[in-house]
Structure formats: C-alpha cells, structure tokens
C-alpha positions in Angstrom: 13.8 -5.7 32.5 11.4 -2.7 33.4 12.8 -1.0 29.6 11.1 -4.2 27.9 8.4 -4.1 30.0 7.3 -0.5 29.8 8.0 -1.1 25.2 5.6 -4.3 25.5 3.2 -2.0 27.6 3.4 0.5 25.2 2.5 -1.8 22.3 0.0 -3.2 23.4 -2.0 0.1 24.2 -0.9 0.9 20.7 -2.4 -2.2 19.3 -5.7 -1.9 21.1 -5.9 1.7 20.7 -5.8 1.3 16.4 -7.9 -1.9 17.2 -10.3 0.3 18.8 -9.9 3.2 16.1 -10.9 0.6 13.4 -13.9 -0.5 15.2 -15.1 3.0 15.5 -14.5 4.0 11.8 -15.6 0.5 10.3 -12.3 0.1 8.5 -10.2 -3.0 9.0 -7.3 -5.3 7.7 -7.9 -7.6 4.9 -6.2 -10.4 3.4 -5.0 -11.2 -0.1 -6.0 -14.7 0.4 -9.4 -13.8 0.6 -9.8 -10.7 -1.6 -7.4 -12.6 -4.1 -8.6 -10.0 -7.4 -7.6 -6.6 -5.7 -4.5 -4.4 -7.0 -2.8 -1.6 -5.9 -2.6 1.0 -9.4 0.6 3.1 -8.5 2.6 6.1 -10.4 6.3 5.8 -9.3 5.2 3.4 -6.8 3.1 5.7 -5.0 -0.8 5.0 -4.4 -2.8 6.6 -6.7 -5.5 4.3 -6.5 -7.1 0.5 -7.0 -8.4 -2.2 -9.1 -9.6 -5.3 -9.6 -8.7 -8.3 -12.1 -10.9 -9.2 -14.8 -7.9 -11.8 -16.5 -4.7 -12.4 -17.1 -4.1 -8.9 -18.9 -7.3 -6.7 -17.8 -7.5 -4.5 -15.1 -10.7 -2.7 -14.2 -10.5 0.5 -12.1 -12.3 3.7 -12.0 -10.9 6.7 -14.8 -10.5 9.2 -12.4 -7.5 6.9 -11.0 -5.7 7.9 -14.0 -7.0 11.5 -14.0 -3.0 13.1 -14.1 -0.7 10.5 -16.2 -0.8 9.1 -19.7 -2.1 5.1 -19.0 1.7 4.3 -19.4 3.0 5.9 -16.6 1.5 3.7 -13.9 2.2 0.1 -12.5 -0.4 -2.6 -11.4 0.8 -4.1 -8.2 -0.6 -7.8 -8.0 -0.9 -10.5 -4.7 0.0 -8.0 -1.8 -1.6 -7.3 1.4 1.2 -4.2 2.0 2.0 -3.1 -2.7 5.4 -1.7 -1.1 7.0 -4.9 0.0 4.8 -7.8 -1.4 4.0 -7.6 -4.6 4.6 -8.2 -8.5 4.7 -5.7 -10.7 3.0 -5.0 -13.6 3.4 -2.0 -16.3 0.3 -0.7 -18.1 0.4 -1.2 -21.7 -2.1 0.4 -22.6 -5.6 1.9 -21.4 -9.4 2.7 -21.6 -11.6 5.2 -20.1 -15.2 5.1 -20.7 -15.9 7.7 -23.8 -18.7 9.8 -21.7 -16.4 10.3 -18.6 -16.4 13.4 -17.1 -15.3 14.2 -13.5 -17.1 11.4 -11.6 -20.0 10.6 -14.3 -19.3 7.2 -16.3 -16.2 7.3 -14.1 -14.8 3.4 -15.2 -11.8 2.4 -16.9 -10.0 -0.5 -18.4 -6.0 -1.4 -18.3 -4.1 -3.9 -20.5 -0.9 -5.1 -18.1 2.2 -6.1 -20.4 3.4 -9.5 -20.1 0.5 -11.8 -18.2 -0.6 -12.3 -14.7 0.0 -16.0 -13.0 -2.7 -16.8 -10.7 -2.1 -18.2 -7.6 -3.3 -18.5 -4.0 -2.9 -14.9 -3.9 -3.5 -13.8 -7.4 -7.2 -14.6 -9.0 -10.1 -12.8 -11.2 -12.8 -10.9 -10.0 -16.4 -12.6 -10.6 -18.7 -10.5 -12.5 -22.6 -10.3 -11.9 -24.7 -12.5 -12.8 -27.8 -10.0 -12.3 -28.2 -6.1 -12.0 -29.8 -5.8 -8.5 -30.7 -2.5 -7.5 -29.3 -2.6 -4.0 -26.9 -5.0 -2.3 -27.2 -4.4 1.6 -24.4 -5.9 2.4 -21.2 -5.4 0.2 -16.9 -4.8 0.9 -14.9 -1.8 -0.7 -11.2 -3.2 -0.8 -9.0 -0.4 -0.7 -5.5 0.4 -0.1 -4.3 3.3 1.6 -5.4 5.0 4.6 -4.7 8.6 7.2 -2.1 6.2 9.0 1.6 4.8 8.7 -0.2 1.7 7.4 -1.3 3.3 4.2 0.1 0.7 1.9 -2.0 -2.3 3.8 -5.0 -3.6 1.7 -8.2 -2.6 4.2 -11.5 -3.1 4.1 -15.0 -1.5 4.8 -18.5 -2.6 5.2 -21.1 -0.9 2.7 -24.8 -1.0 1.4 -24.9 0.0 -2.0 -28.3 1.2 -3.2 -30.9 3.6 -5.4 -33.1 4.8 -2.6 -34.8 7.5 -3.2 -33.4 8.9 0.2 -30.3 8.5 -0.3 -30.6 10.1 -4.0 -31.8 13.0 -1.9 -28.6 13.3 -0.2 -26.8 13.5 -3.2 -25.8 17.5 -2.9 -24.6 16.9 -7.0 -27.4 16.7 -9.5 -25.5 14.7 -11.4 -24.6 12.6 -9.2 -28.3 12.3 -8.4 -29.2 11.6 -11.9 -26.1 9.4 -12.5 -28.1 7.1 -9.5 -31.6 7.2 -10.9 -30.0 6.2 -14.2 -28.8 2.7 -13.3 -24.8 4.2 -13.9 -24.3 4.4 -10.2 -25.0 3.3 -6.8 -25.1 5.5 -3.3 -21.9 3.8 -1.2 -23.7 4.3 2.1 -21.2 2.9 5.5 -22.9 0.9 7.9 -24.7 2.8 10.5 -22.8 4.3 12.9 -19.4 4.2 10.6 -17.6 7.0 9.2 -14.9 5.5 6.8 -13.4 9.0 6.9 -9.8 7.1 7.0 -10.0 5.1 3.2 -12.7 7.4 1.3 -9.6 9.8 0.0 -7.5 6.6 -1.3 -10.7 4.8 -2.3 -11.0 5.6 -6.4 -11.5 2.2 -8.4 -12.0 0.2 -5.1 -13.6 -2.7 -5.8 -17.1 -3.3 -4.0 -17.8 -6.8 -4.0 -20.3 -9.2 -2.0 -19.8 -13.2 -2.5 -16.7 -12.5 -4.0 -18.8 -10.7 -7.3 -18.0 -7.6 -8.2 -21.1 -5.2 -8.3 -19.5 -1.9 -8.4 -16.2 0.7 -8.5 -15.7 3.5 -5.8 -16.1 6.7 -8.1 -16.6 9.8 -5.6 -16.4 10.9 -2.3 -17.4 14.8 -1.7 -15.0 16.3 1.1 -15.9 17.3 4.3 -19.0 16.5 6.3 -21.3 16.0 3.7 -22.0 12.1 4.8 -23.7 10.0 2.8 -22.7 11.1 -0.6 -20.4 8.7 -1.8 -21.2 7.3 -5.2 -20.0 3.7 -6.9 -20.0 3.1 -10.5 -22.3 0.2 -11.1 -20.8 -2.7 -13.0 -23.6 -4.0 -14.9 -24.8 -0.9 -16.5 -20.8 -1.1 -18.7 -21.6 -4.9 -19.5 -21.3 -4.7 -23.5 -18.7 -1.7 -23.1 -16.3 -3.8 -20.9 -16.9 -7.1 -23.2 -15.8 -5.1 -26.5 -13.2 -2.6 -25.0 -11.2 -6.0 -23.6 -11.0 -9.7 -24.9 -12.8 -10.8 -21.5 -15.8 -12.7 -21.4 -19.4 -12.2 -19.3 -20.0 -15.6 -19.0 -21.6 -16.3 -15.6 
C-alpha cells in the first residue's frame, strides 16, 4: 500500500503546489458553461490564439492572431474547456482584418466559420456593449494556453481595463500611448499584486469581458519586465466597422 500512498502524496502536493502557483500569478481555470462565447483559433490544431462569438457564422478576434496564414488555413474550435479533446470544429471561410492594422494599432479582426454554429449550454454569443465606458475596474481575459502541460485548458485572469493617464505613461510605445488616448484601446492592467506572466504570450484576441459583455480584445503584450504595458483593443470604438464587415447586429 505504501506505493499508492506515497503517488496520492505526491498528487496532492502537486495539486496544491499549481493551486498555489495560480493564486500567485492570478491565473485560474475557467469553465465553458460560464464563458459559453470563447474559442480556441488554431493552425493545424495548434494554439495560435482566441476569440469570441458574435453569431452563428462570426468570429471576432484580434488580426495579429492571423499574422502568419492566409484566413483559410485556421480552425475555430467551439464549446471546450481543453480545444484538443472537447471541441467542434470549425473551418474559416473567410476573413477580415481592420484596414488600418499595423503591428498592434487597430489590431481587430473578423472570421466567417463555414457551415453554422449550434448553440448550446456550452456554445453561445458574446454580448456587445451597450455604452463606451472609459474604464471597467473589474473585467475577465478568457484565454487558452499557458507555460504549463495544461496549455490547451480555457483560463482565466482578473483585469482593470482603463485610459488613466498613468497608466498611458507606462506605455514605453508611443503608439501604443496614442492608440489609448484615442479611444482605439485600453491599458490591460492585472490586479495588484498579479503577474499573469503565464497567459500574456497565448493571450492575442482574448476576449475581456465583465457581466458577460464584451468590452475589449487582448492586442499586445511587450516582453520582459516592462509590467504594465499590456494594451486591449476597445470594442466600441469598431461599432459601425464590425456591423458592415459582418451581417451581425448592435442591437443592445
């Protein structure tokens, strides 16, 4: 008995040990039934980053997800908590990117699935905002991915988004300053205390949502210790561009 006793011993340090990692880092498990409207956008299977349902055909992510391929090289995955094993499968017909994207500025695109997605308890559209606030303290980046073996889990982190001057200050890009004091983007600030080191390399088109609207897209993280200067694409400023690019309606 000591064998299964020293493997149970063993996983259960393991468990609180990447319970305790999470806590540190602010990153943590999420589930499909509640974030019903996030997708896994894959090349060959593989992560290459995420998105969020708009309708039955329409998937909004960032453009810099689809920085390598032609739009008709990747797959949606739909309804999974872990894309590899869970989910349904979705070719991209065809695809958008906004028409002044460059590198991270107006960094939002727009993917027509072939065929039609059913929804489900799993499977549902995002809500769009009803207002353009200029901060939302308390917001949720879904992402998939992560530094660990459970990169293919859907995870979640806790953000403010906002236009504060000090945190435009931060911005070490000036155009990533001037994309904020533009209304195109937000400053993705962690909670205090949180690095989110673990999901900001797998984070583009991560939906960041609050009340289950989405408010903003993950568009840029800068590498190495420069904290504090990860910028979101703001939803509202593409409100005529999304209605016309797709068939979907702003209607709330």
């Amino acid at each position: 008995m000591r064998p299964i006793t020293v493997l149970l011993g063993v996983h259960l340090l393991s468990t609180f040990l990447l319970g305790l990692v999470q806590a540190q880092s602010g990153v943590a498990e999420a589930s499909i039934y509640q974030y019903q409207f996030v997708v896994a956008i894959t090349y060959a299977r593989q992560l290459h980053g995420n998105g969020v349902i708009l309708s039955k055909r329409w998937i909004l992510s960032s453009a810099s997800t689809f920085y390598r391929y032609s739009f008709t090289e990747y797959t949606v995955a739909v309804g999974a908590e872990d894309y590899q094993n869970e989910a349904t499968w979705y070719e991209v017909e065809h695809g958008y990117k906004h028409p002044k994207y460059i590198g991270s500025d107006y960094n939002i695109a727009v993917v027509l699935i072939r065929g039609s997605i059913e929804y489900s308890s799993r499977v549902q559209p995002i809500h769009l905002p009803a207002s353009n606030p200029d901060g939302v303290a308390a917001a949720t980046m879904l992402s998939f991915g992560g530094s660990d073996e459970r990169q293919a889990h859907l995870r979640q982190v806790k953000l403010v988004l906002t236009t504060d001057q000090s945190c435009i200050d931060q911005q070490a890009d000036f155009r990533a300053k001037q994309y904020i004091w533009d209304g195109v983007g937000y400053c993705a600030l962690p909670e205090p205390d949180r690095t989110t080191n673990d999901l900001w390399h797998t984070a583009t088109g991560a939906p960041i949502v609050a009340d289950r609207v989405l408010y903003a897209v993950f568009a840029k993280h800068e590498a190495g210790d420069h904290r504090g200067q990860e910028v979101a694409t703001r939803i509202w400023h593409f409100k005529d561009w999304i209605t016309t690019t797709t068939d979907v309606s702003w209607d709330y």
